[in-house]
N, C-alpha and C positions, 0 to 999 in steps of 0.2 A: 377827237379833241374834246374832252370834258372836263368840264369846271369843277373845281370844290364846293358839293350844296352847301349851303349857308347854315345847317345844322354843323358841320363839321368845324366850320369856321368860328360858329358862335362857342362851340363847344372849345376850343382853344382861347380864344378871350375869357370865357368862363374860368377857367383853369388858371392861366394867366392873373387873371384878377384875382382867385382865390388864394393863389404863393404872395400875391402884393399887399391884398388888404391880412390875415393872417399871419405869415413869417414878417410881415413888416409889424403889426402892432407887438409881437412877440419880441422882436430883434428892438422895437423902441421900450418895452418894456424891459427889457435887459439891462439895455444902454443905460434907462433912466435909474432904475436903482443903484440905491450907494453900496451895493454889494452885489452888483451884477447879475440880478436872477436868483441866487446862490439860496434865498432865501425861502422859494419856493420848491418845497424838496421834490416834488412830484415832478417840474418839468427842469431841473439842472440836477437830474438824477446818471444823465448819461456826462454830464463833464464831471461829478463825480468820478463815475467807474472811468471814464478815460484817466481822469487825474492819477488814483489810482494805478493804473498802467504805467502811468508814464513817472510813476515817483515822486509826484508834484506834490510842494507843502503848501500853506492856505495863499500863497501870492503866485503861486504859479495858474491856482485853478481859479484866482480872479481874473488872471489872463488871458486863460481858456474858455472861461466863458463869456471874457470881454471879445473875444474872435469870435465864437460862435455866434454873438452877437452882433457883429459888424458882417458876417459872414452870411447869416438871414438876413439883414439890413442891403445888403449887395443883391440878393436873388429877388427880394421886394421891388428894389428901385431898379435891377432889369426887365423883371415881369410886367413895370409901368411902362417904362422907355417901348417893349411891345406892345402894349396895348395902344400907346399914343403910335405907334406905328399902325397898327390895324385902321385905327379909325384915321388917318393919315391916308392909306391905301383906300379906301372906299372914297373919296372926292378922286383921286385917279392915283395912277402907280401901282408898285407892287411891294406887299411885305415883306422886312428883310428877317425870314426866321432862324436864320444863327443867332441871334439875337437870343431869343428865348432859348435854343438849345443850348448855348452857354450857362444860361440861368440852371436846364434845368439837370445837365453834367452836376453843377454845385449844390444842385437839389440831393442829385443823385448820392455823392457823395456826404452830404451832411447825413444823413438819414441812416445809410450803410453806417454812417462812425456813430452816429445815435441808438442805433439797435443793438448791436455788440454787447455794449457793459448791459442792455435790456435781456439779452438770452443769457450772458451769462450769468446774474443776480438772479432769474429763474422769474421774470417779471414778465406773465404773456399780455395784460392790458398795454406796456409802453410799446412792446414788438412790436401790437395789432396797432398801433397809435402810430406808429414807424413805418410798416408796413402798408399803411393808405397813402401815407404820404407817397412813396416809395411807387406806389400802381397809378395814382393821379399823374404822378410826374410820366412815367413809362405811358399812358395813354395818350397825353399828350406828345409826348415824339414819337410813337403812332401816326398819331397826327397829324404830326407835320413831315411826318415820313413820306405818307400818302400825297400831303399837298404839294410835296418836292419831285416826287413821280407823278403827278397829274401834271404840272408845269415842266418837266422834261419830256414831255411826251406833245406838250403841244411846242415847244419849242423845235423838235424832232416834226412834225408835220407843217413846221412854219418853212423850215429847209424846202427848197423846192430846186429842180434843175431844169435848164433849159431846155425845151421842148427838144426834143430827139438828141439827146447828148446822152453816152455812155459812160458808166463808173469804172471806174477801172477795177479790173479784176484779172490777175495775171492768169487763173488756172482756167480761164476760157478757151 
């Protein structure tokens, strides 16, 4: 029965924290503009190229990147709601990490629908920009992969049976 070291641990709060403080100042810098982001061509280059795709004329892609917006703003304020869980679990109890694997499903998929209009415009700084996100996130449910089979496995040695009692096993 072995514990998650507290490298591993800290390194999920690290991660955690960096989608919160990050895609949160991002998703509030969005929000806060009177034109959604739109205005910053370098980083609403990919609601662009969705826009694009999707047919959209100039009220559909302030929508679009009104969502993308609400959309970082939602992975921000889960990645917090975890970390107040971490530091929650260290006075006693135990982390609930769906929490963050929720977040980071949404990580997952922002990122995938951000890269797209980046490989197809021929733009390899946005991919490589896409792309970290993309391995931060994946390292992180790594992560918590691991700390999911560390606690099923001590869960599994917590079972115990009563001293000379047999399992059943038909092909005995």
């Amino acid at each position: 029965m072995r514990k998650m070291s507290s490298a591993k641990i800290a390194m999920i709060i690290g991660i955690a924290l960096y989608f919160t403080l990050f895609w949160g100042f991002d998703a509030l810098r969005v929000l806060t503009s009177p034109t959604y982001g739109l205005e910053d061509v370098w980083r609403s280059q990919y609601v662009f190229g969705i826009g694009r795709l999707l047919g959209l004329g100039p009220i559909g892609l302030i929508k679009l990147a009104a969502f993308f917006g609400v959309l970082k703003l939602a992975v921000a304020g889960i990645c917090a709601v975890h970390i107040a869980d971490r530091f929650r679990s260290f006075a006693g109890g135990k982390a609930n990490s769906d929490i963050l694997e929720g977040g980071l499903i949404l990580v997952a998929l922002i990122t995938i629908a951000s890269v797209g209009p980046a490989v197809w415009s021929h733009n390899p700084e946005l991919v490589r920009e896409q792309a970290i996100q993309l391995a931060i996130a994946g390292l992180a449910v790594a992560l918590l992969m691991l700390e999911r089979k560390n606690s099923g496995q001590a869960q599994d040695a917590a079972v115990s049976t009563p001293q000379g009692a047999r399992w059943f096993t038909p092909w005995r």
